[in-house]
N, C-alpha and C positions, 0 to 999 in steps of 0.2 A: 622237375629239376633234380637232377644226380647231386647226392649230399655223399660226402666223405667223414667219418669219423674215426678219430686219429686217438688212439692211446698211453699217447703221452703227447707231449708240448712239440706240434710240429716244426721240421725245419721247409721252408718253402725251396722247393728248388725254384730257383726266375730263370725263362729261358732269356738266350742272350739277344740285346736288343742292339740294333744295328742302326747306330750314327751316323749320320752325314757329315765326314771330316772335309768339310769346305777345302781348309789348308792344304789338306794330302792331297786332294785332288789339283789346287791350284800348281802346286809344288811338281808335284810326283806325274800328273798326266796330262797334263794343260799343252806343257811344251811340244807334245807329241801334234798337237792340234795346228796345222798353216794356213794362210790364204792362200790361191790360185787366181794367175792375172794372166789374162789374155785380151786383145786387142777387144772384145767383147766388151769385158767391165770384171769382176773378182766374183768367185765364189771362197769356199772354204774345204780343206781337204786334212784325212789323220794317216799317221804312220803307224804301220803294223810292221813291226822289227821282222818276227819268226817270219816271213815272205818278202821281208824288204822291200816293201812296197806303201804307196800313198793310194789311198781310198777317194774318191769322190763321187759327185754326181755325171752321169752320161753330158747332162743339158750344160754343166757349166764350161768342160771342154769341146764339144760337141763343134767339129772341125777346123779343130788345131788338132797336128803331132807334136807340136813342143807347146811348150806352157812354162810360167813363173812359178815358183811355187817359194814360199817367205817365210818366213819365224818369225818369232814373238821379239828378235832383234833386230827387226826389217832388213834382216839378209837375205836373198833370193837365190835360190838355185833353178837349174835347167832341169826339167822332167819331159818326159817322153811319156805321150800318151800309149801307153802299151797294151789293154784292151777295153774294149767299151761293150757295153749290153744295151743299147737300145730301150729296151720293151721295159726290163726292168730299174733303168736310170741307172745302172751305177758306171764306172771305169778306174780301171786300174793305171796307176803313175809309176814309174821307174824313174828316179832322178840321175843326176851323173854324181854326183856326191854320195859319201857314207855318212852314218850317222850313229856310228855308236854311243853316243850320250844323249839320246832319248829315251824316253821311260817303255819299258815293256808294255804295253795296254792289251787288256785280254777281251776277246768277242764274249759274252752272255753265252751260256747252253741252256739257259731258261726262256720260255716265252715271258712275254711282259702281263704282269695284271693291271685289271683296271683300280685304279687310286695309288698306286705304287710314282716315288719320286722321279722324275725327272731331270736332268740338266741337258741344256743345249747348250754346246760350245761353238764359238766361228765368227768369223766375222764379218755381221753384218753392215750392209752398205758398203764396205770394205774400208770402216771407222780401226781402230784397234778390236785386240783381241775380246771377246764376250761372252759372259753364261750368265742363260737364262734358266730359273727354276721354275717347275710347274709337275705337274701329276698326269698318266695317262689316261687320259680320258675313252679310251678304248684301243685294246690293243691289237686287235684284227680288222680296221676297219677296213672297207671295199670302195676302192676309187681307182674310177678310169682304168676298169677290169684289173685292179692289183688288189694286195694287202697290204695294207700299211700300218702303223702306229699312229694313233693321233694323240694328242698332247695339249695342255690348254698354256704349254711353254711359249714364251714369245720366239717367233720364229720370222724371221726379216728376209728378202733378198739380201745376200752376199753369206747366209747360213747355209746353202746348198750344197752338199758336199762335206758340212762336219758330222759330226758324231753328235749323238745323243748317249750319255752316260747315266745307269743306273744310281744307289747310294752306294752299291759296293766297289764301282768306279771300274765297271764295266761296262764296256759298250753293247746299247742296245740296239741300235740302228745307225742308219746313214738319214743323216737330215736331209728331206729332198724338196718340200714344199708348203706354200699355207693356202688360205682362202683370200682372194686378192681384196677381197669385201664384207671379212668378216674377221673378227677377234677373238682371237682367244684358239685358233685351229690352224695347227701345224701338224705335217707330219711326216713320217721317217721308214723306213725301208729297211722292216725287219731283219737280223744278221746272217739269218740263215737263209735267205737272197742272197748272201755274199757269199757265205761257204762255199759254194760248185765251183765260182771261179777262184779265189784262190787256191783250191784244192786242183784244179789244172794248170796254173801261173807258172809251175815250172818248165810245165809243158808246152810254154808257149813262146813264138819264138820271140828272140827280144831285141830283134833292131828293125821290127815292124809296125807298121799298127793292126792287131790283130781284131776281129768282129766275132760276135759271135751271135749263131745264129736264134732268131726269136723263137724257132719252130723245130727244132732238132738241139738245139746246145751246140751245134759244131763250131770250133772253131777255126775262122779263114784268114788268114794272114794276107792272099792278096785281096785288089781289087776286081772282084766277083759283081755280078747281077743277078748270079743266083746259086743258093745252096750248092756247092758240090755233091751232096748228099742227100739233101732231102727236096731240093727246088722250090725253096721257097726263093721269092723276090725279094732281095735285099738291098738295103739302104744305101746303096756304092755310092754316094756324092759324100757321106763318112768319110770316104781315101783323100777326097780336093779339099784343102784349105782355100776358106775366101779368100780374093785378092784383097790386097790394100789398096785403099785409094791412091792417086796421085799423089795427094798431098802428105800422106801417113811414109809412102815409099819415099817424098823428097826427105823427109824429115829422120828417115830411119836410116840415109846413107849419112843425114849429118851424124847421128848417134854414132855409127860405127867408126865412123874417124874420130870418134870421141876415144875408140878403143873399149867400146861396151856393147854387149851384145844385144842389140833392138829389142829381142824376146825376152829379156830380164827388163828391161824397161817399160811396157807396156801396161797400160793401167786403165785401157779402153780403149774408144773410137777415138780416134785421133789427139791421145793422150798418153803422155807419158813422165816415170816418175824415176829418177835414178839419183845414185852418187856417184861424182867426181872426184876423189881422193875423200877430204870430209865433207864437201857441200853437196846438198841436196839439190838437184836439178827436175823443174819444171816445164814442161811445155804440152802447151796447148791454143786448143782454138777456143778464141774467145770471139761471139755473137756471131760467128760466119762472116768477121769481119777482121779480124787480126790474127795473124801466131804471135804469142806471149811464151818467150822464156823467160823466166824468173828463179831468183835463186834466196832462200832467207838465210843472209849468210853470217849475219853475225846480230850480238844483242846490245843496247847501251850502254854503259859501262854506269856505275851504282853512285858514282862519283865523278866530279873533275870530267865532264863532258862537255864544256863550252870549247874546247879546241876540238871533239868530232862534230862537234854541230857546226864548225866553221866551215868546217871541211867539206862536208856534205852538203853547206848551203852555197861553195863557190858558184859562182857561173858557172852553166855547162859550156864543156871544153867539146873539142870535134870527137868525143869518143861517140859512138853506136851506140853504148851500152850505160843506164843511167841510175843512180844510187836513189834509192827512194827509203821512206820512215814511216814506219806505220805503230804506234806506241811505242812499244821500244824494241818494236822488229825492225832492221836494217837489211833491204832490199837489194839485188843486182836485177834487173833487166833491161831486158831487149823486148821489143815491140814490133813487128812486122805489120802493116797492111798486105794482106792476101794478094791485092790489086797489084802489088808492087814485086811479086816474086814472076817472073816474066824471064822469058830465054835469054835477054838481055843482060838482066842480073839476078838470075834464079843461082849462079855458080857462087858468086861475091855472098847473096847471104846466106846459101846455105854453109859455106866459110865462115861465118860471123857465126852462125850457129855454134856450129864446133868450137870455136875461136871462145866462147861463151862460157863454155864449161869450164877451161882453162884459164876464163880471168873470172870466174866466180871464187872460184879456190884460190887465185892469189890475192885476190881482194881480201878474202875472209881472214887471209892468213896476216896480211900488212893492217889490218884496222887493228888483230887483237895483239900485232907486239907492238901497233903506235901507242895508241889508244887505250889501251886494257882490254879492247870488248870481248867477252865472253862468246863463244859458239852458243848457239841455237838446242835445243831439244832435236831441231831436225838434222844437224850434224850426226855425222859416222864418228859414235866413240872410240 
C-alpha cells in the first residue's frame, strides 16, 4: 500500500463527484424525448436539434413513409420517414414542423462502463411519458451479430426508439429491445451506430425514403433490389407501405372529413385516437364485433348536479349517438355492429361518423355552460 506523508496539516483536494439531477433532466431534456404512432401500434423517438432530426428504431417505423410523432402535450406532428438502416435498427425522422424550444441534447463521445447509471426514457406501451433507472450491465454486449448496451433498466415495448441517458444527461444509446422472457435485460444501440448517418443526413435527399445499404453504407433513395454499388440484395418491400384494411380505409375517409389528417390519428390496427377542437375522439374495433366511437367529453360537476343527472337520465330520443356515465366521466358514443356497415348504409354511417366528432365538441361545450361540468384531463387545453 502507497503511504503519503504530508508536512504539515493537509488540505485534501475531492475530486468532483457527479450527481444525478433528476430535475435537470426532467425539465431541461425530457421534452426532447416523443412517441411515434403508426397504424402498427407506438414506439418512442428523440430530437437532436444540431441535424434537425428525430432519432428512432428501424422496427418501430418499418414500412410507413409518414408517421405521428407527439410530445409530452399529446400534440402530434407529421414526420417523414427519411432514412432507415435495417441491419443496425435505427431511422432517421424529419417532421414538417420546427422546434426551436426544445433542449439541445448532446450524443456521449465516451463508451459506456459496466456499473455506470443509466436512465431509459419513452414510452412504454404507449402509457405517458417514462424513466426508468438502472446500471449498465455490459456495455458491448453481442446479439443477433451486433453491439449493444445492456442494462438491468426496465425496458417495455413502446421504449423502442428512445434514448438511454447517461448521469451527465447525455445520450448513450438508442433503446431498441429486451428479452421477451426475461428481467431485468434491455438493451440499446451504442451512439456511435448513429454517427455515420447523421454525419451523411445532409446528404441525403429529403422528400424521399432513403436506405441505406447493409454492406457498403451506400445510400439509395430509390427503390432498388440491389446495391447500385456494391449488389448486395436489398430489402425493396421497405419502399410499399401495407395496405389498410377495408375497414381502417372506411373509417379513415370518415376522419378526413373530420378535416384531420388519418396519419396523425393512428394509434394502431384499426385504432385510432384524435382531437376535435377540445374533445378527445376514439374509435375502435371492439371484439370483431362493433366500431365504437367514443368521446370522454366532460366531468360531473362537484355540486348541484341533480339537474345533469336529469338530463342524462331522459329517455333516449331518435339520436345515433348516446350519453353514458362512468364515475364521474361523462361519455358521447356511437356503437356500430360491423354487420350493419353494408353498401346499403356503409355511406349514412360513415356520415355519422364524421357527424360524431362535431357533436362531441358541441355536447362537451352546452353541458359545461348548462351544467358547470368541467372538461376532462383528456381535453385539448
Amino acid at each position: 500500500m502507497k503511504t503519503t506523508t504530508f508536512s504539515s496539516p493537509p488540505t485534501l483536494e475531492r475530486k468532483p463527484v457527479i450527481k444525478t439531477d433528476t430535475a435537470h433532466l426532467q425539465a431541461d431534456l425530457f421534452p426532447a424525448i416523443f412517441k411515434v404512432t403508426q397504424a402498427r401500434g407506438s414506439g418512442s423517438c428523440f430530437y437532436l436539434k444540431k441535424y434537425n432530426l428525430f432519432v428512432t428504431n428501424h422496427h418501430v417505423v418499418e414500412g410507413f413513409r409518414q408517421v405521428a410523432i407527439e410530445d409530452h402535450s399529446r400534440r402530434r406532428y407529421l414526420a417523414h420517414v427519411l432514412l432507415t438502416n435495417p441491419s443496425q435498427d435505427i431511422a432517421l425522422l424529419k417532421a414538417e414542423n420546427n422546434f426551436p424550444s426544445l433542449p439541445d441534447i448532446r450524443l456521449t463521445t465516451q463508451e459506456a462502463r459496466t456499473g455506470e447509471k443509466i436512465y431509459v426514457a419513452g414510452f412504454p406501451f404507449g402509457i405517458p411519458f417514462t424513466v426508468t433507472e438502472g446500471t449498465v450491465s455490459a456495455p458491448l454486449q453481442f446479439i443477433d451479430g451486433q453491439y449493444r448496451i445492456q442494462t438491468d433498466a426496465a425496458v417495455n415495448p413502446g421504449n423502442s426508439g428512445g434514448a438511454m441517458f447517461n448521469s451527465k444527461g447525455e445520450i448513450v444509446a438508442i433503446t431498441s429491445s429486451k428479452f421477451t422472457n426475461a428481467d431485468n435485460m434491455g438493451f440499446g444501440i451504442p451512439v456511435r451506430f448513429l454517427q455515420p448517418l447523421l454525419e451523411q443526413s445532409p446528404h441525403i435527399q429529403q422528400q424521399k425514403l432513403n436506405l441505406q445499404c447493409s454492406c457498403c453504407d451506400a445510400i439509395i433513395p430509390e427503390d432498388e433490389k440491389y446495391c447500385p454499388q456494391c449488389g448486395n440484395k436489398l430489402p425493396f418491400h421497405l419502399f410499399s407501405e401495407p395496405p389498410l384494411s377495408e375497414l381502417a380505409s372506411y373509417c379513415e375517409k370518415a376522419i378526413k372529413d373530420m378535416g384531420i389528417l388519418p396519419v396523425l390519428a393512428r394509434t394502431g390496427h384499426e385504432s385510432w385516437t384524435f382531437h376535435k377542437n377540445k374533445s378527445e375522439i376514439r374509435i375502435f374495433v371492439f371484439r370483431q364485433q362493433f366500431l365504437i366511437c367514443t368521446s370522454p367529453i366532460n366531468l360531473l360537476p362537484k355540486k348541484n348536479f341533480e339537474p345533469l343527472l336529469r338530463h342524462l337520465l331522459q329517455p333516449a330520443d331518435t339520436s345515433r349517438y348516446q350519453l353514458g356515465l362512468e364515475d364521474n366521466q361523462i361519455f358521447l358514443s356511437y356503437r356500430i355492429p360491423l354487420t350493419d356497415i353494408q353498401a346499403d348504409t356503409d355511406l349514412i354511417i360513415q356520415k355519422n361518423i364524421t357527424e360524431f366528432a362535431f357533436q362531441a365538441d358541441r355536447m362537451a361545450h352546452y353541458l359545461s355552460e348548462k351544467f358547470g361540468c368541467d372538461y376532462p384531463e383528456y381535453s385539448r387545453k
